[in-house]
C-alpha positions in Angstrom: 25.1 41.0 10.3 26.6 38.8 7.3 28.5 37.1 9.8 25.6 36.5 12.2 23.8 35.0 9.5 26.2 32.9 8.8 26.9 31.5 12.4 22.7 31.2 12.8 22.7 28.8 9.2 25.5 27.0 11.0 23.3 26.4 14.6 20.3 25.5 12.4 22.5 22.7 10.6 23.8 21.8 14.4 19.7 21.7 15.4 19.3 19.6 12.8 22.0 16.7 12.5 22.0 16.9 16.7 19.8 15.3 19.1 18.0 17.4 21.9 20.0 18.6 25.4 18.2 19.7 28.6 21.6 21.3 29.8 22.3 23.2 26.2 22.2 26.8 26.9 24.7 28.3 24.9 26.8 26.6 21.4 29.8 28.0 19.4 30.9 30.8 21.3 34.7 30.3 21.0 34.2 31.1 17.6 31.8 34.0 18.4 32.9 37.6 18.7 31.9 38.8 22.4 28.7 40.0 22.9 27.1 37.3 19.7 26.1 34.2 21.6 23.6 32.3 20.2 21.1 31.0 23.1 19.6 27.5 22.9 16.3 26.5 24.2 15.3 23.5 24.9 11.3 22.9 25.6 8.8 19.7 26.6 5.7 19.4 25.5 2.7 16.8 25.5 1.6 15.0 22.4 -2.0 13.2 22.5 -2.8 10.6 20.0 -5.6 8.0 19.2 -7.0 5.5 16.9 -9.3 6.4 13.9 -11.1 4.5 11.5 -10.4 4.5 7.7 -12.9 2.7 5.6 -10.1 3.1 2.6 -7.1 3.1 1.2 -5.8 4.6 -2.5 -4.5 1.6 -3.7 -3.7 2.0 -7.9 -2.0 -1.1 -8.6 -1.5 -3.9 -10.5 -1.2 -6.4 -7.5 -4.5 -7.8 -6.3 -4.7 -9.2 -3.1 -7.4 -12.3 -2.3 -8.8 -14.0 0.6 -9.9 -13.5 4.1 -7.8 -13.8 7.6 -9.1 -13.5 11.1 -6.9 -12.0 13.2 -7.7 -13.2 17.2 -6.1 -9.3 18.1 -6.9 -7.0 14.8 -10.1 -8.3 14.2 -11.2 -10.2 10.4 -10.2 -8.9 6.5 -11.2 -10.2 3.4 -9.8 -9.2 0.1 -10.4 -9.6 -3.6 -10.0 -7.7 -6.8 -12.1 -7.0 -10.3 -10.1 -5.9 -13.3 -10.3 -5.2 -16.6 -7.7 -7.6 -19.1 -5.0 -5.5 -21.7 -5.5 -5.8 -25.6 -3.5 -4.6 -28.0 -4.7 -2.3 -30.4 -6.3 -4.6 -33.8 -5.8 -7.5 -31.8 -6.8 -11.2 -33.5 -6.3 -14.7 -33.0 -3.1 -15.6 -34.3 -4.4 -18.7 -36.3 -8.0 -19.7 -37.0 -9.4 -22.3 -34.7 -10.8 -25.5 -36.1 -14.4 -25.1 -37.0 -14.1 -21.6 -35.9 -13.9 -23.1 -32.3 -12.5 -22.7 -28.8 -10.9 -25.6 -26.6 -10.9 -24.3 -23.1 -10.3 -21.5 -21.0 -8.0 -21.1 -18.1 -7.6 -18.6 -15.9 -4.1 -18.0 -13.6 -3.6 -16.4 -10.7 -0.3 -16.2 -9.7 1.4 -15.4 -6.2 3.7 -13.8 -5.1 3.2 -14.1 -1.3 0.7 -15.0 1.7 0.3 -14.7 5.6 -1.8 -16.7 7.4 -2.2 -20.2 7.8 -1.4 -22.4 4.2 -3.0 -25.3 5.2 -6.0 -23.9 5.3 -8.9 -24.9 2.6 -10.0 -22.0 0.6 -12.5 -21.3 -2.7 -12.3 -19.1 -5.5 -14.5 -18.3 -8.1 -14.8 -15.9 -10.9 -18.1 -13.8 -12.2 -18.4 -11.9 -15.5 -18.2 -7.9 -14.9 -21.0 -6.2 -17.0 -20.4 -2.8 -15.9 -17.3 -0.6 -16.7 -15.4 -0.1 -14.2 -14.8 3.6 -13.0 -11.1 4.8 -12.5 -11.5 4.8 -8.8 -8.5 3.1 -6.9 -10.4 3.3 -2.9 -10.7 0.2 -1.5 -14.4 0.3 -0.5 -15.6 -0.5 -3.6 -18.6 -3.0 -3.4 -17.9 -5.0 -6.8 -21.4 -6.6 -6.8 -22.6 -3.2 -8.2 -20.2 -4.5 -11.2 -21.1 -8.2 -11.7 -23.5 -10.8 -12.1 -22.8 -12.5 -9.4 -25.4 -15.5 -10.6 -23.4 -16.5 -13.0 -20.0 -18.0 -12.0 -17.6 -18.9 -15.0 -16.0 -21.3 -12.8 -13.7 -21.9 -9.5 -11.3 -24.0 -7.7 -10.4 -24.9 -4.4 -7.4 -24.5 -2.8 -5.1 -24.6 -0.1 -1.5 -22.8 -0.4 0.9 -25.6 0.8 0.9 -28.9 -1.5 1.8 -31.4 0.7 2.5 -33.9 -1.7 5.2 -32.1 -3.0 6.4 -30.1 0.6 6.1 -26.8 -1.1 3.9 -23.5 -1.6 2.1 -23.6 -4.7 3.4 -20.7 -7.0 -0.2 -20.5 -9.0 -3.8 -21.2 -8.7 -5.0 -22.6 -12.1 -8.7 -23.2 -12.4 -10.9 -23.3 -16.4 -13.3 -21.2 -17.0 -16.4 -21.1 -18.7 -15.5 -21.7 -22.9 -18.0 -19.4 -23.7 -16.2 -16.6 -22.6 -13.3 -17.3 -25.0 -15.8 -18.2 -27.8 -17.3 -14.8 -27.6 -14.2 -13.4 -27.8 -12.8 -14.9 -31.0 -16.2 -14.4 -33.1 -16.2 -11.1 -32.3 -12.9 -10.9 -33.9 -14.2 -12.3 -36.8 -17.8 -10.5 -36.4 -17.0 -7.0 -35.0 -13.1 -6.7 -34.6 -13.6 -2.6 -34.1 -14.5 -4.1 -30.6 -10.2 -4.5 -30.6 -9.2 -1.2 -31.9 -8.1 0.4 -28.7 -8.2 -0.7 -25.3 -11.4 2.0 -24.7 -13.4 -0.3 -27.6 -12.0 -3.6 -26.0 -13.1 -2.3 -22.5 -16.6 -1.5 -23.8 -17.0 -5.5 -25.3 -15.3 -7.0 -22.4 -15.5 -5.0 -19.0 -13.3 -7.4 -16.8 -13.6 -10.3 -14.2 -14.3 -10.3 -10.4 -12.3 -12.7 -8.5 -13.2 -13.7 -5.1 -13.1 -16.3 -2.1 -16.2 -18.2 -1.6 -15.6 -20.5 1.1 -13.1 -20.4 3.4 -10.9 -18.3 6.0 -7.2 -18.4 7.4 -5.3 -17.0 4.1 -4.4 -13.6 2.3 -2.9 -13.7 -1.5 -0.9 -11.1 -2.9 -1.8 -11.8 -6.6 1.6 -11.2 -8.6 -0.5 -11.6 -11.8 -3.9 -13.0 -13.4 -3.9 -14.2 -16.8 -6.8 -15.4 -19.0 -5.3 -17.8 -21.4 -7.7 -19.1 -24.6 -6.8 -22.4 -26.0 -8.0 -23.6 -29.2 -6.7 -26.2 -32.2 -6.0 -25.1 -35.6 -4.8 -27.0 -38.9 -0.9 -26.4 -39.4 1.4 -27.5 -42.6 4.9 -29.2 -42.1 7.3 -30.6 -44.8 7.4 -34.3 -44.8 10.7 -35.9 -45.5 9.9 -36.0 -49.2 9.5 -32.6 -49.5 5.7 -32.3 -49.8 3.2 -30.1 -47.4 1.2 -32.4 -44.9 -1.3 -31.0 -42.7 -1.3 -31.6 -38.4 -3.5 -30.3 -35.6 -1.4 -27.8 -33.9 -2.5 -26.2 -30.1 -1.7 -22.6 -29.0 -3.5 -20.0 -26.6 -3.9 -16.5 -27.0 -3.3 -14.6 -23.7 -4.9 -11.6 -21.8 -3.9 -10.3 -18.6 -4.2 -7.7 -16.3 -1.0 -5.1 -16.6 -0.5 -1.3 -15.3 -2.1 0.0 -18.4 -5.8 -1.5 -17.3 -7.5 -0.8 -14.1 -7.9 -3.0 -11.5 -9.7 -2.5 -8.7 -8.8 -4.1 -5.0 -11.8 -4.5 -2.6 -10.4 -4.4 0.9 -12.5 -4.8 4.0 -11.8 -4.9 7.8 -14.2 -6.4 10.4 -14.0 -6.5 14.4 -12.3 -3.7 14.7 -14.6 -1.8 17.1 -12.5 -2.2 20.2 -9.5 -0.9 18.5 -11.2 2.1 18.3 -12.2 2.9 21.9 -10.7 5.6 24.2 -7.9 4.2 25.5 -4.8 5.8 27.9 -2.6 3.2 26.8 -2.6 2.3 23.2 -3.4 3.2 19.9 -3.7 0.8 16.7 -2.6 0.6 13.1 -4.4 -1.9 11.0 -3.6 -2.4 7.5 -4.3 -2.2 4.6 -7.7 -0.7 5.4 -8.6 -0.6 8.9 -7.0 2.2 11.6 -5.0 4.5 11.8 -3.4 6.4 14.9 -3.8 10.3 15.0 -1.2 12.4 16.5 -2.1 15.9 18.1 1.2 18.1 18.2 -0.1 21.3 20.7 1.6 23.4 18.1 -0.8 26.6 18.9 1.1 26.0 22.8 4.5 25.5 21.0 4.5 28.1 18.8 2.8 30.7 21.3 5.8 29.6 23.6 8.6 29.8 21.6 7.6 33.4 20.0 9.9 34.4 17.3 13.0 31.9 17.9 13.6 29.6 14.9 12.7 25.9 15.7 15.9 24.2 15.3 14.6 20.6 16.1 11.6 18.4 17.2 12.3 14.8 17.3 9.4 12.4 17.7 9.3 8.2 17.9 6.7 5.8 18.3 7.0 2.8 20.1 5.3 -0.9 19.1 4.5 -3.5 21.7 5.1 -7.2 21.0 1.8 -8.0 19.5 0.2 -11.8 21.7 1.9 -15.1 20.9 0.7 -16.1 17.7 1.2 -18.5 15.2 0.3 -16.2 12.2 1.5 -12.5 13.9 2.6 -9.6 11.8 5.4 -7.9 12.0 5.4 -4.1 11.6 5.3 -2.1 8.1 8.7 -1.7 7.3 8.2 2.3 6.8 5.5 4.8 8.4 5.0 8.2 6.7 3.5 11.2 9.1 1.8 13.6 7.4 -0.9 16.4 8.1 -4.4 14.6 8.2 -5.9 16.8 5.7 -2.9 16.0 3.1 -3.6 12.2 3.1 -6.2 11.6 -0.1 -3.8 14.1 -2.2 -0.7 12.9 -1.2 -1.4 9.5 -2.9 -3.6 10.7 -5.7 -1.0 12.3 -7.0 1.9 9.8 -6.5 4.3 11.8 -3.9 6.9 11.1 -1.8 8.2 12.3 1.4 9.8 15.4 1.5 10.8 16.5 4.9 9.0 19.7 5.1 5.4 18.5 5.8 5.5 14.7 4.9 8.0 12.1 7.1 9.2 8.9 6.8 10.5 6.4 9.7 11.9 3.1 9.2 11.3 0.6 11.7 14.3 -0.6 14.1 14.0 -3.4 16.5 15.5 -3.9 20.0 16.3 -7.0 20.9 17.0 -6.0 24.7 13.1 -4.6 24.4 11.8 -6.9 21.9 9.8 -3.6 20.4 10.2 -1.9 17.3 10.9 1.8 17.0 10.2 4.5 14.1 12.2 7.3 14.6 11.2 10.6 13.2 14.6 12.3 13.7 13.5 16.1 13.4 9.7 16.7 12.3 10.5 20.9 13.0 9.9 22.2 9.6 6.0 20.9 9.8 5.4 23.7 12.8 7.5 26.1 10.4 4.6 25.4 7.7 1.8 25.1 10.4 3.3 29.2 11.6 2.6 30.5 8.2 -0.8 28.6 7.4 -2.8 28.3 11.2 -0.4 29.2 14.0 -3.3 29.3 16.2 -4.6 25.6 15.2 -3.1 22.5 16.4 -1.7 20.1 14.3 -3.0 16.7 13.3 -0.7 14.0 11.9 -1.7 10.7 10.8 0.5 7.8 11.1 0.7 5.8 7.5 2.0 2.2 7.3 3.8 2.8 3.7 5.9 1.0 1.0 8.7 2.6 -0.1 10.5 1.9 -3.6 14.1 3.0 -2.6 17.0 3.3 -5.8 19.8 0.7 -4.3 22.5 3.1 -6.1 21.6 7.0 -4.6 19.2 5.5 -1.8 16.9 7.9 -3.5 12.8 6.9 -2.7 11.2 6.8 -6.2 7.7 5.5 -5.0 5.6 5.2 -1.9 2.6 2.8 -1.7 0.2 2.3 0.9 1.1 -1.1 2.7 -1.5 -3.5 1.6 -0.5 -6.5 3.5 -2.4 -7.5 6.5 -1.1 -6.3 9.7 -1.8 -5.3 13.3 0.0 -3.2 15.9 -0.1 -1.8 18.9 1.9 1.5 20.0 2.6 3.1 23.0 1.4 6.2 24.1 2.6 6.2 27.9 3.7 9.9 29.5 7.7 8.6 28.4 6.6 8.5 24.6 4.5 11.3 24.3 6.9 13.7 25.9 8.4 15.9 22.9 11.3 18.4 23.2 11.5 21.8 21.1 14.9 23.0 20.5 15.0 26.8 19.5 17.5 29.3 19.1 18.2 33.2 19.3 20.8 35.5 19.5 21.6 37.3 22.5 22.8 40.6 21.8 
């Protein structure tokens, strides 16, 4: 038995590593004592799939993403963000201001990246938050709830691509109100428990909500927002005699939004109804929030058919059509996870990763013969090993996830996955071809 143990762990690792074989019957048996072969199956089965709306996405981060983009294919999506600023713990001004008073205050946003078209004109404009924000990182937020949105501290229009200069602007700079930054340093001087901790600060100053107010044609990806307080105070230098003379000096005291605040992305997808009806042909993945496509694996048929053999191997790929000529057309997520629908609000909540057993990752590979992209799912088996033991007589539904994955360039080890946040649109196949699956399973014949 020891050594038909060991040959079964072999065949398992053979499943595994190997692709499937409609002709495999039997594997190994040179090295197989007469009478121990090991019998290969190989099985088809149907998948089904379709699209599904998701109103949300978990989306804890410090990247805020701003604007709104229509989509002629995918429908419209408009973005902003409201966040709360960092403070260090017994924070005050550096210097004291001149008169006890502030110069200006500007705000930053700075970018990382875009899609869409940069020429086009765009507005944003900031509103006090007089709320505190809950720790809740969905994207269906409604930050009006939040804000006084009658009372814009200021805004500036924009368009990404400075064509004085022939480049992409790396910042949008705009002033806001003074006011804001006046408040700020008396209560320094008035209240300063208001800068004890960042609970006290947060309780004095709730946050910002940024948004677009005009415009259409361009998503931000907000690599930082900074609120920057300028003020004049009286400095002393040496004069070349020796003696102390007095000068008015500038500086700035800085708040911004960092991984140690919240901050909150608002993240909405319109005209997306005909994605979601029946169809024979197609399903949809829109990102970030939008639809995504459910996969049915018949695993109550699979599992009934394949009694007690061990599932060696179930490969599974998706296929994405060339999305219409189109100046501004995304490309695929570079990674999409599959995972059990009901696993999906945990799986982010608590920061995992894939791990082969009932959570997938494929990356995307593209043909240039087919101009398509392919994720390949090498072997999903495991899943209907997990499924046996938990409702063998319940089919199994899979949601496919457009993901980020933060990879470690020296093991290759994933350290992070993130739900892709970028706008995109695609369609996949789901002709008879693609939805075919084959089960390899294996059992000795005595």
């Amino acid at each position: 038995m020891k050594f038909r143990s060991v040959v079964l762990g072999l065949m398992l690792i053979v499943g595994v590593l190997s692709g499937c074989d409609d002709d495999l019957k039997y594997v190994g048996g040179s090295i197989q004592p007469d009478g121990d072969r090991i019998n290969m199956t190989v099985d088809s089965f149907m998948i089904t799939s379709s699209t599904i709306k998701v109103d949300s996405i978990y989306a804890k981060t410090s990247t805020g993403y701003l604007g709104q983009f229509f989509d002629p294919q995918y429908g419209d999506y408009k973005a902003d963000y409201i966040s709360q600023f960092y403070c260090k713990e017994g924070f005050k001004f550096e210097h004291e201001p001149i008169d006890g008073k502030i110069d200006s205050v500007k705000y930053i946003i700075g970018i990382n990246s875009y899609v869409g078209d940069s020429l086009s004109p765009m507005k944003v404009d900031v509103f006090p938050v007089t709320k505190a924000l809950d720790r809740n990182y969905y994207t269906n937020i409604n930050p009006e709830e939040y804000s006084d949105m009658q009372n814009s501290l200021g805004g500036k229009a924009y368009v990404i691509y400075n064509t004085e200069t022939s480049k992409s602007v790396t910042s949008i700079d705009m002033f806001l109100n003074k006011e804001i930054g006046q408040r700020i340093y008396d209560e320094t001087v008035n209240n300063p428990s208001s800068f004890a901790n960042q609970e006290a600060f947060n309780r004095f100053f709730p946050g910002l909500y940024v948004t677009n107010t005009y415009g259409m044609g361009s998503v931000l990806a907000v690599a930082g927002s900074y609120m920057m307080i300028h003020y004049s105070y009286e400095a002393t230098k040496k004069d070349s005699k020796g003696n102390d003379s007095t000068y008015v000096a500038n500086t700035n005291e800085i708040f911004m939004v960092t991984n140690e605040v919240i901050q909150m992305n608002r993240m909405n997808s319109f005209g997306i109804d005909e994605l979601l009806k029946p169809n024979d042909k197609y399903t949809y993945l829109k990102t970030p929030a939008g639809v995504y496509t459910r996969v049915t694996i018949p695993a109550k048929e699979i599992l009934n058919r394949v009694g007690d053999r061990v599932i060696n191997n179930l490969p599974i790929d998706f296929k994405v059509l060339p999305n219409d000529e189109w100046k501004y057309t995304s490309k695929p997520s570079p990674y999409l996870l599959l995972l059990p629908e009901d696993s999906l609000k945990n799986f982010f909540e608590t920061n995992k990763i894939k791990d082969d057993i009932t959570s997938f990752m494929a990356q995307h590979k593209y043909s240039e013969e087919d101009k398509i992209y392919t994720y390949k799912f090498s072997n999903i088996a495991r899943i209907l090993k997990t499924q046996k033991e938990k409702a063998p007589d319940q089919d199994l539904n899979l949601l496919l996830i457009p993901v980020n994955a933060s990879i470690d360039q020296n093991s290759g080890i994933i350290t992070s996955m993130t739900t892709y946040q970028a706008p995109m649109g695609v369609t996949l196949k789901k002709d008879p071809d693609v939805m075919q699956i084959k089960v390899t399973t294996s059992q000795y014949n005595k």
